[in-house]
MIBA-975088 format. One record per atom (N, C-alpha, C): residue number from 1; residue in three letters; x negated, y, z. Coordinates in pm, 1 decimal. Atoms other than C-alpha are relative to their C-alpha. Example, Ala and Ser with C-alpha at 12.3 -4.5 7.8 and 13.67 -1.06 7.14 Angstrom:
! residues 2
num residuo c1 c2 c3
1 ALA -89.0 -119.0 0.0
1 ALA -1230.0 -450.0 780.0
1 ALA -90.0 120.0 0.0
2 SER 82.0 -119.0 -6.0
2 SER -1367.0 -106.0 714.0
2 SER 77.0 109.0 73.0
END
This chain:
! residues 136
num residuo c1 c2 c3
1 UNK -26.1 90.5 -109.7
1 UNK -274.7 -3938.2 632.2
1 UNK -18.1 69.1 136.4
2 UNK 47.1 -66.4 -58.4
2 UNK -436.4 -3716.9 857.9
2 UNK 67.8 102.0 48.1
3 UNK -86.1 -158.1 -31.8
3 UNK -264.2 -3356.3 818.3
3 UNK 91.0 -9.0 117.4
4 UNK -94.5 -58.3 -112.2
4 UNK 18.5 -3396.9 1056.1
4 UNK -67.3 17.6 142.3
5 UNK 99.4 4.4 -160.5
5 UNK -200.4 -3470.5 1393.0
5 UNK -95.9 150.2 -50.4
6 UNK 99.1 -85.9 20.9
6 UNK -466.6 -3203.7 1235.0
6 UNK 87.6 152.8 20.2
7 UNK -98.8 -134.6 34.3
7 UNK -139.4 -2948.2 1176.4
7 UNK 44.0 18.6 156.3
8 UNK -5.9 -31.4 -148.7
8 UNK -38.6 -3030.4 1518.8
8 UNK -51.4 59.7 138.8
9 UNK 97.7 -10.0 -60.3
9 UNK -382.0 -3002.1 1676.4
9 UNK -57.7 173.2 9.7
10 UNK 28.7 -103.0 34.7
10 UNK -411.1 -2680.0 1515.0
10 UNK 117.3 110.6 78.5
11 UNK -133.7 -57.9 -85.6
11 UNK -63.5 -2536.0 1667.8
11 UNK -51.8 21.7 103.4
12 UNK 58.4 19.2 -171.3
12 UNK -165.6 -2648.5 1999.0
12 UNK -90.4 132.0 38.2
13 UNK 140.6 -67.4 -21.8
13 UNK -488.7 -2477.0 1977.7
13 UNK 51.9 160.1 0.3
14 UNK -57.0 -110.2 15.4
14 UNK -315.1 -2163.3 1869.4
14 UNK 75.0 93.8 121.6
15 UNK -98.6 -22.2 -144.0
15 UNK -60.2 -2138.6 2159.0
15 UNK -118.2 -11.8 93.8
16 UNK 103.3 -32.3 -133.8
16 UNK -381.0 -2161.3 2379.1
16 UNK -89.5 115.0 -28.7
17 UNK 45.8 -156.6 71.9
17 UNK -540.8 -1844.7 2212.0
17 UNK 105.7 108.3 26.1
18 UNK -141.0 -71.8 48.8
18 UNK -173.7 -1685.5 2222.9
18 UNK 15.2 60.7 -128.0
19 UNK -26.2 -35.4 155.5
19 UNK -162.3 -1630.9 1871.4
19 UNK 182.2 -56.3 -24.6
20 UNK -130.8 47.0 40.4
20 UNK 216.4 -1621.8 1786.1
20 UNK 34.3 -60.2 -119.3
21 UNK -31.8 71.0 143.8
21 UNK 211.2 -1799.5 1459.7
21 UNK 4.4 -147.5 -11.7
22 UNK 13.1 194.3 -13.1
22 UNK 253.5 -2119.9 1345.9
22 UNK -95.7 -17.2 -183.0
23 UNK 82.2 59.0 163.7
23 UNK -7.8 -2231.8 1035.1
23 UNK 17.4 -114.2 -46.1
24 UNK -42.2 147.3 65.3
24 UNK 65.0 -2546.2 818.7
24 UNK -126.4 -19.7 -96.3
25 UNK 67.6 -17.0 158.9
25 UNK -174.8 -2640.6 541.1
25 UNK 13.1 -112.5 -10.2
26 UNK -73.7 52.7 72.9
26 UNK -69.1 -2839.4 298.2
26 UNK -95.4 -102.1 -57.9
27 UNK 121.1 103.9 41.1
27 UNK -267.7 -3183.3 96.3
27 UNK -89.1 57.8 -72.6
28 UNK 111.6 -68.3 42.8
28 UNK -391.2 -2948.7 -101.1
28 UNK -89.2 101.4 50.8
29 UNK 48.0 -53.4 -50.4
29 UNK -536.0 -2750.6 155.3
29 UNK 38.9 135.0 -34.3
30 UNK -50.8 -153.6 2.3
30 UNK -345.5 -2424.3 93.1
30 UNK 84.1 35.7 133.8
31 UNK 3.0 34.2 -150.8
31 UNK -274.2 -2284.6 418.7
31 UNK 188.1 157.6 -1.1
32 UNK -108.8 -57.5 -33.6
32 UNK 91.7 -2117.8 549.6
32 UNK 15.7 43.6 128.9
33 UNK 15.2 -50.5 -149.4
33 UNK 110.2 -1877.7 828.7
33 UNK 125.5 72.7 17.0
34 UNK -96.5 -30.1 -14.2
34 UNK 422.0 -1773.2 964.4
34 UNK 21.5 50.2 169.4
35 UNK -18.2 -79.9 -147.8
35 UNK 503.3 -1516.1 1272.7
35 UNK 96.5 -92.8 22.1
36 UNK -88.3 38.2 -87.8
36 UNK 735.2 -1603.9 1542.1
36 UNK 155.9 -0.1 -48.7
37 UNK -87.8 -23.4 97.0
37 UNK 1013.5 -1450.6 1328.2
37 UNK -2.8 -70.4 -124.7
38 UNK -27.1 79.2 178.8
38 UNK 977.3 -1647.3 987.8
38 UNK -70.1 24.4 -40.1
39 UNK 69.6 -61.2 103.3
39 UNK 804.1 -1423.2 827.5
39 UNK -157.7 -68.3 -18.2
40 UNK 109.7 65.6 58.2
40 UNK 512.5 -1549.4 634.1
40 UNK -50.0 96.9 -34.0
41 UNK 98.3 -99.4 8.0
41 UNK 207.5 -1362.7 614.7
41 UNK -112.1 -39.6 -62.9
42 UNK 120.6 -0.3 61.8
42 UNK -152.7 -1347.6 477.8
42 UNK -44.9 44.3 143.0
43 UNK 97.1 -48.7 -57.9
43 UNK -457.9 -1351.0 668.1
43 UNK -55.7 140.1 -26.4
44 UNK 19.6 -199.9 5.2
44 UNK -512.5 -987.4 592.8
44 UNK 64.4 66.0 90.5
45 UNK -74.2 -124.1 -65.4
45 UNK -263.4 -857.4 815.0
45 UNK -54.6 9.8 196.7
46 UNK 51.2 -3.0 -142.9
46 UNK -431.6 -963.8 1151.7
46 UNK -135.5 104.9 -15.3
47 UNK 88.8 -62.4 16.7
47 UNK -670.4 -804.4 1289.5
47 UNK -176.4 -74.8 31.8
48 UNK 141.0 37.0 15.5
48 UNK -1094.1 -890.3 1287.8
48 UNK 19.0 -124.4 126.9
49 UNK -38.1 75.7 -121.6
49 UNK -1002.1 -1020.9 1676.8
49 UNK 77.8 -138.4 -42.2
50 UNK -124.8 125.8 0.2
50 UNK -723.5 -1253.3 1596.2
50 UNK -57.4 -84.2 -92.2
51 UNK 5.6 80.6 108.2
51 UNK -850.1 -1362.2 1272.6
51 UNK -150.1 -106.8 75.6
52 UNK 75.5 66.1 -35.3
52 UNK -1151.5 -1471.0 1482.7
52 UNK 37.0 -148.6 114.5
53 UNK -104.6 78.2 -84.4
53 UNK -899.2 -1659.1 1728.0
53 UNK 71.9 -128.2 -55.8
54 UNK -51.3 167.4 112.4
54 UNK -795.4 -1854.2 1414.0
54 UNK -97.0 -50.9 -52.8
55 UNK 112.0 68.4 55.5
55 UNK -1077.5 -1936.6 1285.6
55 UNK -111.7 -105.7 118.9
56 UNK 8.9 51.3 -74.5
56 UNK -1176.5 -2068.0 1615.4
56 UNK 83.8 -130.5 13.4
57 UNK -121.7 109.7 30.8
57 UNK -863.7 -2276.6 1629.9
57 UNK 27.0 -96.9 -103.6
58 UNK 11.2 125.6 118.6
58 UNK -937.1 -2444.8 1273.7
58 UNK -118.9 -62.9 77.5
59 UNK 148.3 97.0 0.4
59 UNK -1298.6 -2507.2 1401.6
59 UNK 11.5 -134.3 96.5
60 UNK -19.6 71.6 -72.4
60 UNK -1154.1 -2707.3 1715.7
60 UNK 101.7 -111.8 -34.1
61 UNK -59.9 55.6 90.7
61 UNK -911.7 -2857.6 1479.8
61 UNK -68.6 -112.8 -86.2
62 UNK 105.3 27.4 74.0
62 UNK -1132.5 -2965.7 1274.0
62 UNK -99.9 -196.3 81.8
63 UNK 65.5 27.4 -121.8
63 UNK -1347.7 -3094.9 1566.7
63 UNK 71.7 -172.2 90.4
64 UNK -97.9 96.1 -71.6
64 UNK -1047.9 -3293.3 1757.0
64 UNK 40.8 -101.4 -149.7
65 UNK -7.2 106.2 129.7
65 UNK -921.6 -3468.1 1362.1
65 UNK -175.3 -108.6 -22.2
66 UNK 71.5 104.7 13.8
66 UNK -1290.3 -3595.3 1331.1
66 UNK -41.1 -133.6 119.7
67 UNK -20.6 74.8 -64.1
67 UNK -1275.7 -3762.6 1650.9
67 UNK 113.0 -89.6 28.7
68 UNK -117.1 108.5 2.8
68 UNK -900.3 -3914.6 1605.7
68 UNK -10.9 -80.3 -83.1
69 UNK 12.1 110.6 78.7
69 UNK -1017.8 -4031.6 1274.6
69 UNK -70.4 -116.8 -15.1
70 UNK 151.5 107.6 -41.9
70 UNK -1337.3 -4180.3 1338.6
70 UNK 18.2 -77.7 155.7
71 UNK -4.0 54.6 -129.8
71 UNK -1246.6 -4296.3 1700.3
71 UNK -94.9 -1.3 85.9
72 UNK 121.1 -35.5 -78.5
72 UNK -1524.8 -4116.9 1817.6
72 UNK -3.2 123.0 59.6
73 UNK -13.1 -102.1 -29.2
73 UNK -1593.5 -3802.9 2010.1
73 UNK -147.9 26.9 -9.4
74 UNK 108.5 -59.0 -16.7
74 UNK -1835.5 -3540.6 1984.1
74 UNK -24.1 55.0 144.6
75 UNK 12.1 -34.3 -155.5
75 UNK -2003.8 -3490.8 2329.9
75 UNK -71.4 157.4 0.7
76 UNK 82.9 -161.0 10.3
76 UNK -2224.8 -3142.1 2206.1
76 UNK 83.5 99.3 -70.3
77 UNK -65.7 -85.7 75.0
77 UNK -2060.8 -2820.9 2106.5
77 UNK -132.3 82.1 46.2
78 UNK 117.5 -112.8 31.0
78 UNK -2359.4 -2527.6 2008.7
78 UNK 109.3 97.4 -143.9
79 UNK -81.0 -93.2 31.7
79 UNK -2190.8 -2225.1 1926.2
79 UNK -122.1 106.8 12.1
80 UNK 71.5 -126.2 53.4
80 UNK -2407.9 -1908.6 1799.8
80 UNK 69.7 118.2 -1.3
81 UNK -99.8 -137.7 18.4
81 UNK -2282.0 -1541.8 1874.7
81 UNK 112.1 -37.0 -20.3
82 UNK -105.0 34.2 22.6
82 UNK -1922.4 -1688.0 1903.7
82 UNK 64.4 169.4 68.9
83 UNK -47.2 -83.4 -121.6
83 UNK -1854.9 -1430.3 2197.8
83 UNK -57.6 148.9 -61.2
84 UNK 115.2 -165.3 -7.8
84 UNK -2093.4 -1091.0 2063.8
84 UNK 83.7 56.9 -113.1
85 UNK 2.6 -42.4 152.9
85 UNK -1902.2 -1007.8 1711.1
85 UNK 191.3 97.1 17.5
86 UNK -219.4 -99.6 -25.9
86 UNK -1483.9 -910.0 1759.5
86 UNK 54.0 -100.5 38.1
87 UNK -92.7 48.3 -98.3
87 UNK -1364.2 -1130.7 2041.7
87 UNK 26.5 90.4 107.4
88 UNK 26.4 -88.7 -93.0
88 UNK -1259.7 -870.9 2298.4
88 UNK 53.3 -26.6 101.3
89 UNK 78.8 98.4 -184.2
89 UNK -1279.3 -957.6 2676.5
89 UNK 139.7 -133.2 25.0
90 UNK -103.6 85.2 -29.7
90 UNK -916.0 -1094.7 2653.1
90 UNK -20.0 -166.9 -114.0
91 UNK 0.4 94.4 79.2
91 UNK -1005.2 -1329.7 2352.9
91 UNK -123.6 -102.2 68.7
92 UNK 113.3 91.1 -28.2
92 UNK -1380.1 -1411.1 2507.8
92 UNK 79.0 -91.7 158.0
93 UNK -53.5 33.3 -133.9
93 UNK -1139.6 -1516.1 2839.1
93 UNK 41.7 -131.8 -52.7
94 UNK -19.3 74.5 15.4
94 UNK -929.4 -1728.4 2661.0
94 UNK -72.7 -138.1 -105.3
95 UNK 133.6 123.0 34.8
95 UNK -1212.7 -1924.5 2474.2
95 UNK -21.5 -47.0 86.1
96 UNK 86.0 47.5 -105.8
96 UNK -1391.0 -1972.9 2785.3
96 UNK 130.8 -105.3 27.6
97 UNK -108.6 89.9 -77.1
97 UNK -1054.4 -2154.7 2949.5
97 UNK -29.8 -106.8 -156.3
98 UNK -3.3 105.4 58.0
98 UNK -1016.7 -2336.7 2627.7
98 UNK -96.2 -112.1 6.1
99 UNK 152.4 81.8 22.4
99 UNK -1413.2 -2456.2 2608.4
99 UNK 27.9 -111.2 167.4
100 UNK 34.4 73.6 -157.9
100 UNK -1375.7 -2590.2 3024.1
100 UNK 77.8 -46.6 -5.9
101 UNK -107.6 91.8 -28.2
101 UNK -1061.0 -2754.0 2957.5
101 UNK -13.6 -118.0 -135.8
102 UNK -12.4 102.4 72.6
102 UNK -1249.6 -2979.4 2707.6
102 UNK -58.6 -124.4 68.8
103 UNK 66.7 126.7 -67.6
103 UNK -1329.0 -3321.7 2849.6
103 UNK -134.0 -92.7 -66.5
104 UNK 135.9 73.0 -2.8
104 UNK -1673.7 -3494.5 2883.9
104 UNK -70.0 49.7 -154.3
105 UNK 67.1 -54.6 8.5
105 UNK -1833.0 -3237.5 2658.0
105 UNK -126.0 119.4 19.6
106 UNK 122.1 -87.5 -104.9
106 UNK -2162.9 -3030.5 2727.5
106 UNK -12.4 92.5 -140.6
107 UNK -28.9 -121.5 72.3
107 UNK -2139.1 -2650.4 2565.5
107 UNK -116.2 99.4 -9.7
108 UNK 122.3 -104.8 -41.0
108 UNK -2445.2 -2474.1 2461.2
108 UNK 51.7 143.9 -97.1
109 UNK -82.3 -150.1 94.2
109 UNK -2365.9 -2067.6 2295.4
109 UNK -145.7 66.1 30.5
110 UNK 85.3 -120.5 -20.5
110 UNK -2601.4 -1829.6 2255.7
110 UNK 45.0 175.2 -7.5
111 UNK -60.0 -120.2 -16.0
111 UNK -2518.0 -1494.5 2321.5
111 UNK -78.4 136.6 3.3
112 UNK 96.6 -100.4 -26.1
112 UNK -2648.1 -1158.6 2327.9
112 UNK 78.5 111.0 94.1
113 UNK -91.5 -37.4 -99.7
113 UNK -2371.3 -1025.5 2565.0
113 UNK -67.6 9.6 127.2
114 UNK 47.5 3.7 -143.9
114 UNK -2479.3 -933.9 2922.7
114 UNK 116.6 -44.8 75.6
115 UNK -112.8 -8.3 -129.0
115 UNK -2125.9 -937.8 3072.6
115 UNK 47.8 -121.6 -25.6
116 UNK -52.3 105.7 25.6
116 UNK -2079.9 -1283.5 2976.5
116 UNK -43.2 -102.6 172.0
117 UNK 38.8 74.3 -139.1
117 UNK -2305.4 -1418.9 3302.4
117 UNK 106.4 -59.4 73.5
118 UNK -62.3 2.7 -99.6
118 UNK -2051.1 -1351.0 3543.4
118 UNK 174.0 -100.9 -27.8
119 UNK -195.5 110.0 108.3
119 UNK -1739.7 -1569.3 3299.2
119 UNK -93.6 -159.6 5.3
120 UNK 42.1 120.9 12.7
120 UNK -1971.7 -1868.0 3287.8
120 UNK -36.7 -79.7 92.3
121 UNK 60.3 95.3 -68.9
121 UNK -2098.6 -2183.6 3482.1
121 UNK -146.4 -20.1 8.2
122 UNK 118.6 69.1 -18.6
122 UNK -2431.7 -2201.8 3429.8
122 UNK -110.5 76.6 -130.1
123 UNK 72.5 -20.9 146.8
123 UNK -2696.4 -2004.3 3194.0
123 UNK -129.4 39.2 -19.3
124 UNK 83.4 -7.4 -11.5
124 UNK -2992.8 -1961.7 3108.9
124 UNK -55.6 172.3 -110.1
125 UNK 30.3 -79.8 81.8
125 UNK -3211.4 -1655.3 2972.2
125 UNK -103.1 21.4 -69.3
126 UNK 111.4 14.2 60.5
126 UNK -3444.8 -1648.9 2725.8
126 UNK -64.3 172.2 -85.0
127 UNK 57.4 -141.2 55.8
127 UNK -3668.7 -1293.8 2546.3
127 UNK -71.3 -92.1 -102.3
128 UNK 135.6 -43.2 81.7
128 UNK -3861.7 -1251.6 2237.1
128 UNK -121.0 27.5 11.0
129 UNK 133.1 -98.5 -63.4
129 UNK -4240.8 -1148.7 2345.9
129 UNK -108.5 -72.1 -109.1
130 UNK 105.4 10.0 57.3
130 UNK -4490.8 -1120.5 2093.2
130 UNK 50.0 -130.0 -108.0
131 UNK -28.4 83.8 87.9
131 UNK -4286.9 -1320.3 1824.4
131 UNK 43.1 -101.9 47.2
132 UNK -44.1 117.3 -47.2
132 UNK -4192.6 -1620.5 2035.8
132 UNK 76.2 -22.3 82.7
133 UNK -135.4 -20.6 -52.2
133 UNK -3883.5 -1692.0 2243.9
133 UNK -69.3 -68.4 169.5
134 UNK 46.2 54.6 -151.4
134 UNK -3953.5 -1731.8 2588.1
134 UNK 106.3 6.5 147.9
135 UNK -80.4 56.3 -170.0
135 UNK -3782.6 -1891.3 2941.0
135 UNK -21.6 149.9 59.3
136 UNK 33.7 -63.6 -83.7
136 UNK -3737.0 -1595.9 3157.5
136 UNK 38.5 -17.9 118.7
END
């Protein structure tokens, strides 16, 4: 009942990453990825970056379907090392735009990135000392 808005949602999301593909998945949850050209591919052929770009793009997918179905929205997104692992500066760019162009949610990430400061709104920093995590 669901899939088409979720397949759609997922497109969308894609074209805001610039990922040239289009993904479908199917009732049985088997998933179809297809370049710009036709061609149908496997997740193997991207690379660590991109594949992290899609996997981003299901999670917000995901994310946006449980709020069309339920008629509810989630107001918290907490994201862990999203940004530190194989997004590289052009991918951590277009996250960031995606994350600020979501409405009346509040975005916490943890990061271990330094050069992230100067891309963000607002952050805080915390250390390790003597086993315990501390405000600095």
């Amino acid at each position: 009942k669901y899939l088409p808005e979720f397949n759609r949602t997922l497109n969308a999301y894609l074209r805001e990453m610039e990922m040239d593909v289009t993904i479908e998945v199917s009732p049985n949850y088997d998933t179809s990825i297809q370049k710009r050209n036709g061609e149908k591919v496997g997740i193997q052929v991207f690379s660590a970056g991109e594949r992290a770009r899609i996997d981003l793009c299901f999670l917000f997918a995901w994310r946006h379907l449980s709020a069309f179905s339920n008629n509810s929205n989630c107001s918290f997104i907490f994201l862990d090392e999203v940004f530190d692992n194989v997004l590289d500066d052009e991918g951590i760019d277009l996250m960031l735009k995606l994350l600020y162009n979501l409405k009346d949610v509040k975005i916490f990430y943890v990061s271990h990135r330094k050069d992230l400061s100067e891309k963000i709104k607002s952050s805080v920093s915390l250390s390790k000392v003597d086993g315990f995590t501390r405000l600095m």
